[in-house]
C-alpha positions as CSV (number, residue, x, y, z in Angstrom):
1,X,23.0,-42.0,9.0
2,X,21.8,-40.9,5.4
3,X,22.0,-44.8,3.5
4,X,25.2,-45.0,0.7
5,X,23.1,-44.6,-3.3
6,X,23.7,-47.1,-5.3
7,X,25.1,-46.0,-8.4
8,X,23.1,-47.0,-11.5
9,X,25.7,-48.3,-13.7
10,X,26.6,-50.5,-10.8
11,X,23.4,-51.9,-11.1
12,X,23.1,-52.5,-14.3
13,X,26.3,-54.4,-14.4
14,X,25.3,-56.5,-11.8
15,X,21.6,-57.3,-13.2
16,X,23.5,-58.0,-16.7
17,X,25.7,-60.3,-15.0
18,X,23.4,-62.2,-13.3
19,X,21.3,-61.8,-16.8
20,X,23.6,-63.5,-18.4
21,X,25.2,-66.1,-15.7
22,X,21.8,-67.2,-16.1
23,X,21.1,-67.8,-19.7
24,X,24.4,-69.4,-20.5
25,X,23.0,-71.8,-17.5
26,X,19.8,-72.3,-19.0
27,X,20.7,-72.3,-22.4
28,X,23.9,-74.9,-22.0
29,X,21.1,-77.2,-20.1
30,X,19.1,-77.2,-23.2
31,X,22.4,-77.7,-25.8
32,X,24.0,-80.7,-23.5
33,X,20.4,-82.1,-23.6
34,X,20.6,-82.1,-27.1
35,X,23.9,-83.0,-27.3
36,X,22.6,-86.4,-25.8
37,X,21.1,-87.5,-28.5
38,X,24.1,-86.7,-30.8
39,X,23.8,-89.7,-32.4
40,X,20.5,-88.8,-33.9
41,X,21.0,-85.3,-34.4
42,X,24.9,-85.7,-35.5
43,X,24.4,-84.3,-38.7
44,X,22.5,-81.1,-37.1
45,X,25.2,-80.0,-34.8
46,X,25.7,-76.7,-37.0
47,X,22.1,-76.1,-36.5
48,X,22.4,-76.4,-32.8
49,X,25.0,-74.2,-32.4
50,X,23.1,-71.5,-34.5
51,X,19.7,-72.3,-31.9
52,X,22.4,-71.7,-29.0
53,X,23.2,-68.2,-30.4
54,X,19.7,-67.6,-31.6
55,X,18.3,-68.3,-27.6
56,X,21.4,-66.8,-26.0
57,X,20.8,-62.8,-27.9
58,X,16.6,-63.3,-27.7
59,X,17.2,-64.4,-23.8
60,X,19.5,-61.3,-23.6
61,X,17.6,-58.7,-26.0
62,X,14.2,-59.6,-23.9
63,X,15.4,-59.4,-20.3
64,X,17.8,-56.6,-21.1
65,X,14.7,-54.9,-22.5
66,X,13.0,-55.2,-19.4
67,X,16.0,-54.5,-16.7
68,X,16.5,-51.0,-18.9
69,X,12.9,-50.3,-18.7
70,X,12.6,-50.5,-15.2
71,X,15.7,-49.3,-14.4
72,X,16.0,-46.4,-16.5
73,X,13.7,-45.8,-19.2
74,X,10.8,-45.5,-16.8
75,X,12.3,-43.3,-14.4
76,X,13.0,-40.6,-17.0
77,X,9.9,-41.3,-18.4
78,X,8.5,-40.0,-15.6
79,X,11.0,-36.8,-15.1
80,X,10.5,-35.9,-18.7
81,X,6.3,-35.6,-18.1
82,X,7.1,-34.3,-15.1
83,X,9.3,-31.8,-17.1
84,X,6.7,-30.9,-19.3
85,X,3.9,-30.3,-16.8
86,X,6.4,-28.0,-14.7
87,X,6.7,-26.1,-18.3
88,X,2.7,-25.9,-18.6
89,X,2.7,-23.8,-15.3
90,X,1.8,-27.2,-12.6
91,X,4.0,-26.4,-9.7
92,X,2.4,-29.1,-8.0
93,X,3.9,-32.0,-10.1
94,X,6.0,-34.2,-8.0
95,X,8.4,-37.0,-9.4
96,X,8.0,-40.6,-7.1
97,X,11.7,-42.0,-6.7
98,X,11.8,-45.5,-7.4
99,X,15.2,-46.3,-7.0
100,X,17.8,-44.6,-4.6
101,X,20.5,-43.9,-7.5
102,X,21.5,-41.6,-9.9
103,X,17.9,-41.2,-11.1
104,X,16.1,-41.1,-7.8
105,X,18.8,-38.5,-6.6
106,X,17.4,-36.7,-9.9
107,X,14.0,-37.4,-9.1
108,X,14.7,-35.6,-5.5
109,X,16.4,-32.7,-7.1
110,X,13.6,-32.1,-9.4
111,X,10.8,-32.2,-6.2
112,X,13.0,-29.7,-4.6
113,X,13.5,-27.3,-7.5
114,X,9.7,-27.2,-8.4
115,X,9.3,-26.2,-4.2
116,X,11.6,-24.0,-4.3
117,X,9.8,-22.2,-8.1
118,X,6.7,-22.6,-5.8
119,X,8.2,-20.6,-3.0
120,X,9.4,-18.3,-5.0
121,X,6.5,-17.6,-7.2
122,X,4.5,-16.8,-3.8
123,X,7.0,-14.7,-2.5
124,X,6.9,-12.7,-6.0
125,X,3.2,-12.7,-6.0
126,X,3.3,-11.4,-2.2
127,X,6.0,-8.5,-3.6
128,X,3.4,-7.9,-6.7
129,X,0.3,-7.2,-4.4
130,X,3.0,-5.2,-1.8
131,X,4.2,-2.7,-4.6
132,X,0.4,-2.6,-6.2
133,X,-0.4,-1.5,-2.5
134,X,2.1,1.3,-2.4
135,X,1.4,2.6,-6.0
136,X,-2.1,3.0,-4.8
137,X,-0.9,4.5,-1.8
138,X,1.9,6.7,-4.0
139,X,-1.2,7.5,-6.3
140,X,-3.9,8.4,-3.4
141,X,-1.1,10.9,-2.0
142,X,-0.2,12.2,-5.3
143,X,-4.4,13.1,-5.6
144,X,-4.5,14.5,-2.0
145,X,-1.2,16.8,-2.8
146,X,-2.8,18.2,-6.2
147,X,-6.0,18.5,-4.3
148,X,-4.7,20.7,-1.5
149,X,-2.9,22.8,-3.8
150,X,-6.2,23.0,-6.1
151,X,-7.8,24.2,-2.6
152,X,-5.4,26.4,-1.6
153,X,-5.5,28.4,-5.2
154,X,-9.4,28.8,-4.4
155,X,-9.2,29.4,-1.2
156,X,-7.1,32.8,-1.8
157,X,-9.4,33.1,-4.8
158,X,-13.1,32.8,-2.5
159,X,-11.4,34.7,0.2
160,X,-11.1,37.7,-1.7
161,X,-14.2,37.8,-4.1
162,X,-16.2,37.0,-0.3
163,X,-14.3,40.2,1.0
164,X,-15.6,42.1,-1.9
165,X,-19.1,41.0,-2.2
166,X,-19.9,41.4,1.6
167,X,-19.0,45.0,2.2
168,X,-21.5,46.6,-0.7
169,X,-24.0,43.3,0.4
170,X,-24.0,44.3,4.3
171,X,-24.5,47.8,2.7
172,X,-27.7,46.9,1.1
173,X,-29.0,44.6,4.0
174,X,-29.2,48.1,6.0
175,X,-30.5,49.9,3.4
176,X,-33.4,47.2,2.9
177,X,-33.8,47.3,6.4
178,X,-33.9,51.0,7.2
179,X,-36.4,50.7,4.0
180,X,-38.9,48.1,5.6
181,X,-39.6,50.8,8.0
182,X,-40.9,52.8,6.0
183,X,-44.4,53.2,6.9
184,X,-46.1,53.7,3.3
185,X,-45.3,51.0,1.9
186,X,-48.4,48.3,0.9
187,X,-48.9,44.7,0.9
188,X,-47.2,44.3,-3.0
189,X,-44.2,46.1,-1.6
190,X,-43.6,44.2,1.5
191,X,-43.6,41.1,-0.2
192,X,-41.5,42.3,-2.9
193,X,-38.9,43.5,-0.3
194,X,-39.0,40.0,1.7
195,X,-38.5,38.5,-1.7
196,X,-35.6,40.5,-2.1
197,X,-34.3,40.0,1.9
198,X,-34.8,36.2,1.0
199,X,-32.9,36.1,-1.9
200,X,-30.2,38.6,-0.3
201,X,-29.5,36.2,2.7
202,X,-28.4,33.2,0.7
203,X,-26.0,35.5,-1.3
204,X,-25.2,36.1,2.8
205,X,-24.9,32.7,3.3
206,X,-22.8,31.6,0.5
207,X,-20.4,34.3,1.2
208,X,-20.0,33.1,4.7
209,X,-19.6,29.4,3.6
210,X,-16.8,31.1,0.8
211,X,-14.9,33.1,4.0
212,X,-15.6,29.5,5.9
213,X,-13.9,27.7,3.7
214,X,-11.1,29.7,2.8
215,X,-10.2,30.7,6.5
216,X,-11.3,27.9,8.5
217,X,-11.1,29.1,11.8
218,X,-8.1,28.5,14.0
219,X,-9.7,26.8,16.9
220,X,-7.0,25.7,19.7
221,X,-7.0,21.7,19.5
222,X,-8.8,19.8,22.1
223,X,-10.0,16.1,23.1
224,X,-13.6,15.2,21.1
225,X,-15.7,12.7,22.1
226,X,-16.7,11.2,18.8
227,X,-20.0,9.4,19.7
228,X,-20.9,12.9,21.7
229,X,-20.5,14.9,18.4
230,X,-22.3,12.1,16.6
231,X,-25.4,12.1,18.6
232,X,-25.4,15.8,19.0
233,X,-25.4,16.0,15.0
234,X,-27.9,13.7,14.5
235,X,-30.1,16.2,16.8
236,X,-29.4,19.0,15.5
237,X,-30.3,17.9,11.9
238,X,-33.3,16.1,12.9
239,X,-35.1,19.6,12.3
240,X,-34.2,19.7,8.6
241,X,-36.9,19.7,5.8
242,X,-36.9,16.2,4.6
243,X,-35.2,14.2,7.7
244,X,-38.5,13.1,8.9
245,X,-38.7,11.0,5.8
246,X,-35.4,9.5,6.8
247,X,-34.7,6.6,9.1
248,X,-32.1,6.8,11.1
249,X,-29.8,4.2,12.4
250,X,-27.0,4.8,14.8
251,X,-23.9,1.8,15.8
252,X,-21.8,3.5,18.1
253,X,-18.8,1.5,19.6
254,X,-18.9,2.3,23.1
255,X,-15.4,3.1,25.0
256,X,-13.7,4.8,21.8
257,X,-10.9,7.2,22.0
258,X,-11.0,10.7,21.1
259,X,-9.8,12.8,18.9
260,X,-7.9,16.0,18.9
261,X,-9.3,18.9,17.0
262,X,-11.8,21.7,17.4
263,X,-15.5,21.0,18.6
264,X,-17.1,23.6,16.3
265,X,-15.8,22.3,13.5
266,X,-16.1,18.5,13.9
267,X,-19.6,19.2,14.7
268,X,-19.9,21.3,11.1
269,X,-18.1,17.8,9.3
270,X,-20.9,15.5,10.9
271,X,-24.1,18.0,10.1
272,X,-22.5,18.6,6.4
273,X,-21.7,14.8,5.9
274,X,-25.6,14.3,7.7
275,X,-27.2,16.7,5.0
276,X,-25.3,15.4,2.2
277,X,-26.6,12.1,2.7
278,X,-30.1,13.3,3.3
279,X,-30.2,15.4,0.3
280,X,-29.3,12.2,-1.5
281,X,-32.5,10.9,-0.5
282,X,-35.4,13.0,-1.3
283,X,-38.1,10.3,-1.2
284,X,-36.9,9.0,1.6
285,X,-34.7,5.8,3.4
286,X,-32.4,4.6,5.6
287,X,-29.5,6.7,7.0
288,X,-26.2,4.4,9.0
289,X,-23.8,6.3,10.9
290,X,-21.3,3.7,12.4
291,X,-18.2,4.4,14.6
292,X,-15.6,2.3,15.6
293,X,-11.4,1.5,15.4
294,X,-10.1,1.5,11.9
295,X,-7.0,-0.8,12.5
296,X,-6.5,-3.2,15.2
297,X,-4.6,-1.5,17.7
298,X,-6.8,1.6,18.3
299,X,-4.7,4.0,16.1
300,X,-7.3,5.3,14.4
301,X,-11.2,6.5,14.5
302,X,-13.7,5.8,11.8
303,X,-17.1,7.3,11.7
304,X,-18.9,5.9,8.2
305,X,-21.8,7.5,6.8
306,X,-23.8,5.4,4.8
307,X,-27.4,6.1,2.6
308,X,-29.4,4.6,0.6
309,X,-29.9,7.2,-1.8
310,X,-29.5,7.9,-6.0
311,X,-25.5,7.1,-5.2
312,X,-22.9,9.0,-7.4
313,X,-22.2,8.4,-10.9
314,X,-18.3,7.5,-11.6
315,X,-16.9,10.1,-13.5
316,X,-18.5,12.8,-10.7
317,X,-16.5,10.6,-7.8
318,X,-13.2,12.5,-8.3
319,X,-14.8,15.8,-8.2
320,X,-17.2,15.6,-5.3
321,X,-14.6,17.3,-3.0
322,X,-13.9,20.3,-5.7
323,X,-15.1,23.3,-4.4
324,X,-18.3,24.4,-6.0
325,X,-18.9,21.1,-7.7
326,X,-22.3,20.1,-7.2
327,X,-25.1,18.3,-9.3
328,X,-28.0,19.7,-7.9
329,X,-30.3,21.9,-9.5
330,X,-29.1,25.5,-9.3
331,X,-30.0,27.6,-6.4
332,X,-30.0,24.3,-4.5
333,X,-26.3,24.1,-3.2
334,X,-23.5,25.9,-3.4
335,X,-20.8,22.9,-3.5
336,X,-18.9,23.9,-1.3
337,X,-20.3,21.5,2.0
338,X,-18.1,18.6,0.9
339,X,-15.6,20.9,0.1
340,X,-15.4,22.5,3.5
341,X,-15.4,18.7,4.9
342,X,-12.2,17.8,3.2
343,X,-10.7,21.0,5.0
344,X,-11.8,20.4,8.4
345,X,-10.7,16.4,8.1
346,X,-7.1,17.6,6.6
347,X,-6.4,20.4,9.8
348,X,-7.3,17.2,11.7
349,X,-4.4,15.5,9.9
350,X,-7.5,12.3,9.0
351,X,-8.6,11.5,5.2
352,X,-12.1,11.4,3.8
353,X,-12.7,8.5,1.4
354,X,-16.0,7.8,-0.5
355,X,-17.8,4.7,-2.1
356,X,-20.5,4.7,-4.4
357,X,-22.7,3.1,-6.7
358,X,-25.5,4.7,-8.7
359,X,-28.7,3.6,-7.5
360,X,-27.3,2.0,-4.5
361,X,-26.3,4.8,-2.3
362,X,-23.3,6.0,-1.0
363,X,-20.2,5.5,1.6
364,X,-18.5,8.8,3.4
365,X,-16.0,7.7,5.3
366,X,-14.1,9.7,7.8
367,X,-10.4,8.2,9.4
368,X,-9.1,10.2,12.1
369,X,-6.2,9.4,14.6
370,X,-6.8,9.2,18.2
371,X,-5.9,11.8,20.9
372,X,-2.7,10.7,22.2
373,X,-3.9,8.7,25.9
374,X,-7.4,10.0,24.8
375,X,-10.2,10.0,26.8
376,X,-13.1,7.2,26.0
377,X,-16.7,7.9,24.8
């Protein structure tokens, strides 16, 4: 059973009481001493009676002094600091009840305001942080939407330049060849016309990455082993000009699902991502490709490619996946590998997210959702 307060003006009648119970004791015991010697001090009894006043308020004024100190003018003392530190921003500042009265039961209700600001102020951080979360999510979605729509506009666009370069260039491919044949021609001319061939097959090639890119092909969807494709990229790369310089460093988590897409493709995402980062590197270094689950749970695959290379200066991070954007010297790239990354990742309804720091290298990676009761590898 919760113990009955004492009220405070209860209290201080009864300490006055007893206050002054006692001084009229004290102080009578001194006067009736006095009064003793009347005979002696007969002609002072005016003075004694102005000493019996004089003791009687000093007795009061000095105890009552004290009584109010302790009993209230300490106490809210204390709430009014207390007061003042809440106001400064200290949520921590607790007020110690002396007494259980009317100030104590204020002392209590200011603990439990100050918890309850305390609570609230975490649950209004933890709101803060949830809506920063979704107006970066709002923000990243908003990106992706203007994005796609960017990429479908050049898509249409590459589609039909692509359709109108090939024809006349597959024209002049015969013509060159039926013109190799030719059996006068001498040493200057054959190198001449495999200068030309040369030159004629990367217009070939960037036409076919253009018709690759704007009509992915339509692939019927099936289960990919990730760590598979991952190791079978590495491979196929390992041919490349420049990936000799390059060590490679694999941390494939064994026993994850696959994912549902088509092989071909999947297999073109790893070797552009691979040659990307390898490019990035021309004097060599270390090139990570890590697998694993993305959330806890095994919703989702991850496959992070990570190098060590010149990294990728801040303003060019929002471009990187813009067809044609590249910062290579020309005749180097036709910016459109990154590009064609971001469509493959899309039709397999995953993201592609990026980190980088100049200098320090760069972060590719690649979120896709597991087959539904995928198979393991």
């Amino acid at each position: 059973m919760k113990p009955r307060m004492k009220s405070i003006i209860t209290e201080v009648v009864i300490n006055f009481s007893v206050l002054m119970t006692s001084a009229l004791v004290l102080i009578s015991v001194v006067v009736l001493w006095i009064w003793g010697y009347q005979e002696e001090f007969q002609s002072f009894t005016p003075l004694i009676v102005i000493v019996y006043v004089l003791l009687f308020s000093a007795v009061i004024a000095g105890f009552g002094y004290v009584l109010l100190s302790r009993v209230v003018l300490r106490p809210l003392r204390q709430i009014l600091l207390a007061t003042e530190r809440l106001a400064q921003g200290d949520l921590g500042v607790r007020v110690q009840a002396m007494e259980e009265n009317e100030l104590g039961a204020l002392a209590h209700a200011f603990n439990r305001m100050t918890e309850q600001i305390q609570l609230q102020q975490q649950d209004l951080r933890s709101h803060l942080s949830a809506l920063e979360r979704v107006n970066r999510e709002l923000e990243r979605t908003q990106n992706q939407l203007i994005f796609s729509e960017k990429l479908a506009s050049v898509g249409r666009l590459a589609a039909g330049v692509a359709h109108e370069i090939g024809n006349p260039l597959s024209a002049i491919l015969g013509y060159l060849e039926i013109l190799k044949r030719h059996p006068g021609l001498g040493p200057e001319q054959n190198d001449l016309l495999q200068r030309i061939e040369k030159e004629l097959s990367r217009i070939h090639r960037i036409i076919r990455e253009l018709l690759d890119y704007s009509r992915p092909a339509k692939e019927e969807g099936e289960e990919v082993l990730v760590n598979q494709a991952v190791s079978a990229a590495v491979d196929l790369v390992s041919a490349q000009k420049g990936f000799p310089a390059i060590e490679p460093v694999l941390r494939l988590e064994p026993g994850l699902p696959a994912v549902r897409g088509s092989r071909h493709q999947f297999q073109q995402l790893l070797v552009n991502l691979i040659l990307n980062a390898v490019d990035a590197m021309p004097r060599g270094g270390r090139l990570t490709i890590l697998t694993g689950l993305h959330k806890v749970g095994g919703g989702e695959v991850e496959i992070r490619v990570e190098d060590t290379g010149e990294g990728i200066p801040r303003e060019n991070l929002r471009r990187i996946f813009d067809p044609f954007f590249t910062t290579r010297e020309p005749g180097q790239g036709t910016g459109l590998g990154l590009s064609i990354c971001s469509r493959i990742v899309d039709s397999m309804n995953g993201r592609i997210e990026v980190e980088s720091q100049p200098g320090r290298g760069s972060v590719f990676t690649v979120v896709l959702p597991a087959a539904p009761a995928a198979s393991t590898g």
